[in-house]
C-alpha positions in Angstrom: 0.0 0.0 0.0 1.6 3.2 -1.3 2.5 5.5 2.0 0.0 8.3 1.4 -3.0 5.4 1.1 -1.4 4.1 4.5 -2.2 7.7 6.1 -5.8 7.8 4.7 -6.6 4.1 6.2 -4.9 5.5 9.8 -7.0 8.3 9.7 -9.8 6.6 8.9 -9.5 4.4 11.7 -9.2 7.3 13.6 -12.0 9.1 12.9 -14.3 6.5 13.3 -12.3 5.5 17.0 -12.6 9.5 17.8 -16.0 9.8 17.0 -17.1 6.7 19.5 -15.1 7.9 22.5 -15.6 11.1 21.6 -16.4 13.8 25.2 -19.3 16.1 24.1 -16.7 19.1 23.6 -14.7 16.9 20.9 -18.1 15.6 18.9 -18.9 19.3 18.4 -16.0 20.3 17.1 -16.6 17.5 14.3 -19.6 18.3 13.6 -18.8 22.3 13.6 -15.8 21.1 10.9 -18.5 18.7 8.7 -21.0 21.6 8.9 -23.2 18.7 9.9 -26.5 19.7 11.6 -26.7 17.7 15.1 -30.4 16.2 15.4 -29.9 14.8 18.6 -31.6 17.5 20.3 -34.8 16.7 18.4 -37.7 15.2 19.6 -38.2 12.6 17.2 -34.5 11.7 17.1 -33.8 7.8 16.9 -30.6 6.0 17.3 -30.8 5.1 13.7 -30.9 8.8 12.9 -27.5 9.6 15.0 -25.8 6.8 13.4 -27.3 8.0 9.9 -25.3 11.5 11.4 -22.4 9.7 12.3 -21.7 8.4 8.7 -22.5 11.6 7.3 -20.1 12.9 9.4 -17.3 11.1 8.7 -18.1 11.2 4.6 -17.6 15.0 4.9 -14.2 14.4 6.9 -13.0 11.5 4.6 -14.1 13.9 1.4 -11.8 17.2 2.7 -8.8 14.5 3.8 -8.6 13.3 0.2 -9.4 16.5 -1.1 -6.3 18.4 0.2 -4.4 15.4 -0.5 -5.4 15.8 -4.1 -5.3 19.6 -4.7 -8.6 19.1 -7.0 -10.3 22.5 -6.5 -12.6 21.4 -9.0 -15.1 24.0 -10.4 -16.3 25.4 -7.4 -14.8 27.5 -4.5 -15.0 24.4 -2.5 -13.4 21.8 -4.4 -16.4 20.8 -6.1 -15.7 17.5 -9.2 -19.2 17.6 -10.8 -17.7 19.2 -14.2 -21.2 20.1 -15.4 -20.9 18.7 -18.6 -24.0 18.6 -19.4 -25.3 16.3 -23.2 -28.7 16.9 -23.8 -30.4 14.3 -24.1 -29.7 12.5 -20.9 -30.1 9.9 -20.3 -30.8 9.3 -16.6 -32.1 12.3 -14.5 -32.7 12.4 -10.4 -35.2 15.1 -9.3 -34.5 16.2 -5.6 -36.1 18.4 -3.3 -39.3 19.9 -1.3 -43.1 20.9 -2.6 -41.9 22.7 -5.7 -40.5 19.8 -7.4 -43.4 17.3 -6.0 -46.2 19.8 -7.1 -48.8 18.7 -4.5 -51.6 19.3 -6.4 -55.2 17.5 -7.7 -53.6 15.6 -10.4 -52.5 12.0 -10.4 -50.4 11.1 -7.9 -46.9 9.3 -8.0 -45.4 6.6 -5.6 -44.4 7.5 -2.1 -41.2 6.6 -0.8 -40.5 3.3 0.5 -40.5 4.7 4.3 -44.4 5.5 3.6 -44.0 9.2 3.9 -47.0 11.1 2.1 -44.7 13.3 -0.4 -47.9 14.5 -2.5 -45.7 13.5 -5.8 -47.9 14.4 -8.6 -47.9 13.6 -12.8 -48.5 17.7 -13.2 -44.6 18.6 -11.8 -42.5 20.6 -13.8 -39.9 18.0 -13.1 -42.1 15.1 -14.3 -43.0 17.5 -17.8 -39.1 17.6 -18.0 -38.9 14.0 -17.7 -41.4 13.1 -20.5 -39.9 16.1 -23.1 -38.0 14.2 -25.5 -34.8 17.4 -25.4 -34.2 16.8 -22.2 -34.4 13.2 -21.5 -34.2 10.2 -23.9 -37.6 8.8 -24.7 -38.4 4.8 -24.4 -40.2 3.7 -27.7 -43.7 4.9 -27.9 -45.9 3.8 -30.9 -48.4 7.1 -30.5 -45.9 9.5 -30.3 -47.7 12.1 -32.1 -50.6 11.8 -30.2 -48.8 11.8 -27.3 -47.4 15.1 -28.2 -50.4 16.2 -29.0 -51.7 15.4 -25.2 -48.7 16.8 -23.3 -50.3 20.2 -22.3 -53.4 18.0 -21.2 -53.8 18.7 -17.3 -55.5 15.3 -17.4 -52.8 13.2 -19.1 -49.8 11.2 -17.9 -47.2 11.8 -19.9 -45.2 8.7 -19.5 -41.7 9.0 -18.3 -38.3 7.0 -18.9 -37.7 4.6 -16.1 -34.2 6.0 -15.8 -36.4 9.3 -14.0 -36.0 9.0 -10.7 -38.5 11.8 -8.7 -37.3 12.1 -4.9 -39.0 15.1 -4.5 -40.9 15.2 -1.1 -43.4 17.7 0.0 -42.6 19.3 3.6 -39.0 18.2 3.3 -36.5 20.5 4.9 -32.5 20.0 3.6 -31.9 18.4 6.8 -34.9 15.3 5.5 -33.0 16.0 2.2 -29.9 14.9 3.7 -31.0 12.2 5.7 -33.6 10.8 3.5 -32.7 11.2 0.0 -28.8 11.8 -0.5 -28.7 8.9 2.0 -30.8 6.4 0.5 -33.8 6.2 3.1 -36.5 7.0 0.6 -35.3 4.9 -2.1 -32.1 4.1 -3.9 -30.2 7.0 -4.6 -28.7 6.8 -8.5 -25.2 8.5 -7.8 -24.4 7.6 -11.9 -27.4 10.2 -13.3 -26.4 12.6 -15.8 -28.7 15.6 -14.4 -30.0 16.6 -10.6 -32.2 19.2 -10.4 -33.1 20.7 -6.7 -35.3 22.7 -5.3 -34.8 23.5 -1.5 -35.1 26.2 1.3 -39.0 26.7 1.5 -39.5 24.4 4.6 -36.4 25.3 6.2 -38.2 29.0 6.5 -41.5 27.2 7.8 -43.0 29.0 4.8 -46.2 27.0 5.2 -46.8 28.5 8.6 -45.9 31.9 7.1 -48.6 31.4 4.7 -51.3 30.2 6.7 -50.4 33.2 9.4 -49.8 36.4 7.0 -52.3 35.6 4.5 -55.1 33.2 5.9 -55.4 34.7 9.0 -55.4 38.6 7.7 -58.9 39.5 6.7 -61.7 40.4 9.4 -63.6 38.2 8.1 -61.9 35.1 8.1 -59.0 35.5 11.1 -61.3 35.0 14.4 -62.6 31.8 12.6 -59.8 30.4 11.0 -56.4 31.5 13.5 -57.1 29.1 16.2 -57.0 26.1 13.8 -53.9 26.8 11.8 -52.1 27.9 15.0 -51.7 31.8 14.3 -48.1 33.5 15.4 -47.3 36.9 14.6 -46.6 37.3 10.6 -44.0 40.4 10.8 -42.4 37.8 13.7 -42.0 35.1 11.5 -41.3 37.2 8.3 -38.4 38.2 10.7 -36.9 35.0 11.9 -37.2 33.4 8.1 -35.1 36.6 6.7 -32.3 36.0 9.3 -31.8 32.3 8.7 -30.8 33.6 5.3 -27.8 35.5 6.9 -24.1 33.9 6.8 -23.9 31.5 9.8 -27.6 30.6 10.4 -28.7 26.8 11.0 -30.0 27.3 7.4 -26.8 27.9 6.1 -24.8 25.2 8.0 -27.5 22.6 6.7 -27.9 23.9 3.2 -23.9 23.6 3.3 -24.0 20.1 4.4 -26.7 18.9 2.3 -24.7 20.1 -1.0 -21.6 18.8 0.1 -23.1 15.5 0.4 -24.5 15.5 -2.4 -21.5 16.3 -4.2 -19.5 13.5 -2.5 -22.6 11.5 -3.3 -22.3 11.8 -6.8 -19.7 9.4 -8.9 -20.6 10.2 -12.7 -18.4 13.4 -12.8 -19.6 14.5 -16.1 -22.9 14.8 -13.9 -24.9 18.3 -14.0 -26.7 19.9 -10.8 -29.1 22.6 -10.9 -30.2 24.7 -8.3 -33.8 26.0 -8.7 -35.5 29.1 -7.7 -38.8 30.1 -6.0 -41.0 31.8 -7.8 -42.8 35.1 -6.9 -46.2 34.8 -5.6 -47.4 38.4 -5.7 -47.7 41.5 -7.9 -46.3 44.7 -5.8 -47.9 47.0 -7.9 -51.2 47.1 -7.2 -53.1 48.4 -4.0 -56.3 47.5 -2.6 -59.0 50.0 -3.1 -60.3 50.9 0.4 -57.2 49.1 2.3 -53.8 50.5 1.0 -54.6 54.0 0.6 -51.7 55.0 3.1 -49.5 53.3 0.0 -50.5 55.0 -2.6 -48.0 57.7 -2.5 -45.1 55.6 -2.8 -45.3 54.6 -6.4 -48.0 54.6 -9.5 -50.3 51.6 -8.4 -53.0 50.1 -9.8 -56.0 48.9 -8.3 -55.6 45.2 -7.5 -58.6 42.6 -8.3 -61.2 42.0 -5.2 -59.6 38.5 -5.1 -56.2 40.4 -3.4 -56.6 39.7 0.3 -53.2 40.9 1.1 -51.7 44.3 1.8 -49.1 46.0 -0.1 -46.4 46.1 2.9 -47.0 42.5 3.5 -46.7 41.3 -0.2 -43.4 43.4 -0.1 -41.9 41.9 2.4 -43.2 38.2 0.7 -41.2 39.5 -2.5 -38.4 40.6 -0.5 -37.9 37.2 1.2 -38.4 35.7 -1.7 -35.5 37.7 -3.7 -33.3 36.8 -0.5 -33.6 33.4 -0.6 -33.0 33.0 -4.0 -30.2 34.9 -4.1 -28.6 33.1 -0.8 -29.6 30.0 -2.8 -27.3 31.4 -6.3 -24.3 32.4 -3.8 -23.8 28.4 -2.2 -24.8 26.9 -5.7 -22.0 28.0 -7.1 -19.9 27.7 -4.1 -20.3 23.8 -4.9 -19.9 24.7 -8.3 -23.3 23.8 -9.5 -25.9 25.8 -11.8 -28.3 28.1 -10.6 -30.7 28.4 -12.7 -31.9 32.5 -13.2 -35.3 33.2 -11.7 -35.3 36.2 -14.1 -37.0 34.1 -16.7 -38.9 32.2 -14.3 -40.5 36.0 -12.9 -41.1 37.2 -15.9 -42.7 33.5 -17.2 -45.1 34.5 -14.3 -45.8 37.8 -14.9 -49.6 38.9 -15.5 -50.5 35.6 -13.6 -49.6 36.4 -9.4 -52.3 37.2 -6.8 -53.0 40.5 -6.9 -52.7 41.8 -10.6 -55.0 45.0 -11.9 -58.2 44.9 -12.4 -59.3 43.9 -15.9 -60.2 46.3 -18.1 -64.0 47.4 -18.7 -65.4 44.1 -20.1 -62.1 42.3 -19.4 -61.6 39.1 -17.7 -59.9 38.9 -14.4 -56.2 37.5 -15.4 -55.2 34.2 -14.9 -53.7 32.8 -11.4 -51.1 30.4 -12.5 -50.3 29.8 -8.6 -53.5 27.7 -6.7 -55.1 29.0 -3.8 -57.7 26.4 -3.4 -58.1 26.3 0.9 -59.7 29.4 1.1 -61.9 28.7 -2.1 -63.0 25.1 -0.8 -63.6 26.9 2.8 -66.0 29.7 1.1 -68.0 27.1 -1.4 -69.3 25.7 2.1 -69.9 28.7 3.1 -67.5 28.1 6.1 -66.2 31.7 6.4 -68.0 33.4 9.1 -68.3 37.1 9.9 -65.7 38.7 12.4 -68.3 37.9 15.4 -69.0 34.7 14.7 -67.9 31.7 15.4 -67.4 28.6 12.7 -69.8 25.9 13.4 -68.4 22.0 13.9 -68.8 20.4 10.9 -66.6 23.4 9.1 -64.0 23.3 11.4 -63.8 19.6 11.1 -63.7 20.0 6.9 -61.1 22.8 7.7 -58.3 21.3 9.5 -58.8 18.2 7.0 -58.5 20.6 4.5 -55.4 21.8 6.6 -53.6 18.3 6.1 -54.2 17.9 2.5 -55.4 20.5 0.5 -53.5 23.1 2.1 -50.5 21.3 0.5 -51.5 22.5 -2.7 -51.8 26.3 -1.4 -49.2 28.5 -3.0 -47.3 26.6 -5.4 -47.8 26.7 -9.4 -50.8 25.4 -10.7 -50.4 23.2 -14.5 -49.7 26.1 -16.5 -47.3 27.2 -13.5 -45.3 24.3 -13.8 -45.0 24.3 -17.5 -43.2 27.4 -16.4 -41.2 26.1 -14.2 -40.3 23.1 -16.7 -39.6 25.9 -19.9 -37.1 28.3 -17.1 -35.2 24.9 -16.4 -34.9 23.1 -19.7 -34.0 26.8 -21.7 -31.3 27.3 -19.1 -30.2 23.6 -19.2 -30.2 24.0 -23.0 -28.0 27.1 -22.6 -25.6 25.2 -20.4 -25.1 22.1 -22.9 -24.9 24.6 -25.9 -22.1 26.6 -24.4 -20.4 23.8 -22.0 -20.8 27.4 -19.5 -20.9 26.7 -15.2 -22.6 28.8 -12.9 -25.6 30.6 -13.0 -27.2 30.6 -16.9 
């Protein structure tokens, strides 16, 4: 054994010997070096989930151990080896991530993991369209092509997909579940010899459910007495707040966004493989005001008048838009740390545009424009005529239908709708297009 091989086995051993023996002090300061979140503090912490810690641990020590041994600084500022060469079209194609990948929504759903979590994996994603679009990914032999062509902007059809697709998107997941649960294996084998992973993360980490439910389902009169106590109310500026600084340098965001692509980048063998980063999307127009509600706005700008379907204010739909912007752009900054692609949410804005909550009000004899982003809970809540006046309370059988609704349909609240996603998929596949065109890394 060559002498340099003989130093990687003796510190192997010693890591793993360290890391049993290991005084509290001494475990910290190897997690603090594998930017490794510690979930031992959590409540539903098993001993399977420390040793699934443990490994990952060591895999991050073991990766910057042969790293400086190697000098490969690869293409990112971290050493990253995924070269990003990206062929189109590939031929295998692993689709991680949260909500925005899954597309919980009312169309036909996809298998769940094999640990039985409900990921809400639907036919409608943008990554499944991306799956099924013979540029991206090559196509197994089908007879009706054409017809098949014809039917792919069908909401109702299921465009069939390679068996080399791989969707591990999971709805609720937060990178730590990323980390744990799909880099590692738990949800299902993880394919480290794909040619393209796409990956949409950061939503859950900033609890941007709750936010939702708090700043805009709980803000009208009319709807907050009855509907606050079920979805658990907090403050919205509060939480606005706390999600903006765990987008700062140094948050528990950042440590575990860290970790997550670093493991995913020792993870990955095929070194010719391509990663891309996606964005979020922007929910509201900032433009408008409400008639009657944002008068104390109207001086900061030339606003329209906002549709009667806009329940939220102006400040508050700033701040959305500037969390948002944040996010993405802390998202851009470690993507091509790692030396991945970051796919520009300029195009993905502008695909949106006309189509947000809150757009102008038609023109005389106009039609209202378009949501491409759903907002069925509140809808479903008024058809039964569940949303009391300010003085009243909600009778039984709608609060029972609500926090059902508040399992499962809310899932669907605030992501793209079909045409939404065939937004998403068109951002993604023109800037992997660009990428394989020009053999450019970074952000496209």
């Amino acid at each position: 054994m060559a002498p340099v091989m003989w130093k990687y086995a003796a510190c192997t051993a010693a890591l793993f010997s360290s890391l049993a023996l290991a005084r509290p002090a001494e475990q910290q300061a190897v997690e603090d070096a594998g930017t490794i979140p510690d979930q031992s503090s959590q409540d539903n912490s098993t001993a399977s989930d420390q040793t699934k810690q443990d490994i990952f641990r060591l895999t991050y020590q073991w990766h910057k151990l042969t790293e400086s041994q190697s000098g490969n600084n690869g293409k990112g500022t971290d050493g990253s080896k995924v070269s990003n060469n990206l062929k189109l079209p590939v031929k295998s194609y692993v689709a991680l991530g949260d909500s925005f990948t899954a597309n919980p929504t009312e169309y036909q759903k996809l298998p769940d993991p094999e640990n039985g979590f409900n990921c809400y994996r639907t036919t409608a994603s943008w990554a499944n369209k991306m799956a099924a679009d013979p540029e991206i990914m090559t196509q197994p032999k089908d007879p009706g092509s054409k017809a098949r062509k014809r039917a792919m902007d069908v909401a109702s059809y299921n465009p069939p997909t390679p068996p080399s697709f791989d969707m591990m998107a999971c709805t609720g997941y937060t990178s730590v579940d990323m980390l744990q649960k799909q880099i590692s294996g738990e949800d299902g084998d993880f394919n480290a010899e794909a040619d393209l992973y796409t990956i949409t993360v950061g939503g859950n980490d900033l609890d941007f459910g709750q936010i939702v439910k708090t700043c805009v389902y709980n803000l009208d009169p009319s709807i907050a007495s009855a509907l606050y106590s079920m979805f658990g109310g907090d403050n919205c500026e509060g939480m606005l707040e706390k999600a903006s600084k765990l987008l700062d340098e140094g948050s528990d965001f950042a440590k575990n966004l860290d970790a997550l692509l670093q493991n995913l980048d020792v993870k990955i063998t095929n070194r010719e493989a391509t990663v891309a980063v996606v964005p979020y999307m922007q929910f509201y127009n900032i433009d408008t005001i409400r008639f009657g509600m944002d008068e104390g706005e109207a001086g900061k700008g030339d606003h329209e008048t906002a549709d009667s379907t806009c329940r939220t204010p102006l400040a508050r739909r700033q701040k959305f838009f500037e969390l948002t912007n944040k996010l993405n752009t802390f998202l851009k900054g470690i993507a091509e740390k790692y030396g991945f692609i970051f796919v520009d949410d300029g195009p993905l804005q502008a695909g949106f545009d006309g189509h947000r909550f809150c757009e102008p009000l038609p023109a005389a004899g106009g039609e209202a424009a378009e949501v491409w982003i759903n907002d069925s809970m509140l809808e479903q809540l008024m058809k039964k005529d569940c949303v009391p006046a300010a003085d009243e309370n909600i009778n039984a059988e709608c609060a029972s239908e609500a926090k059902e609704w508040d399992n499962n349909v809310a899932n669907t609240v605030f992501h793209p709708n079909y045409p939404g996603t065939s937004v998403y998929k068109d951002t993604v596949k023109n800037a992997l297009k660009k990428i394989a065109s020009s053999a450019l890394a970074g952000t496209v």
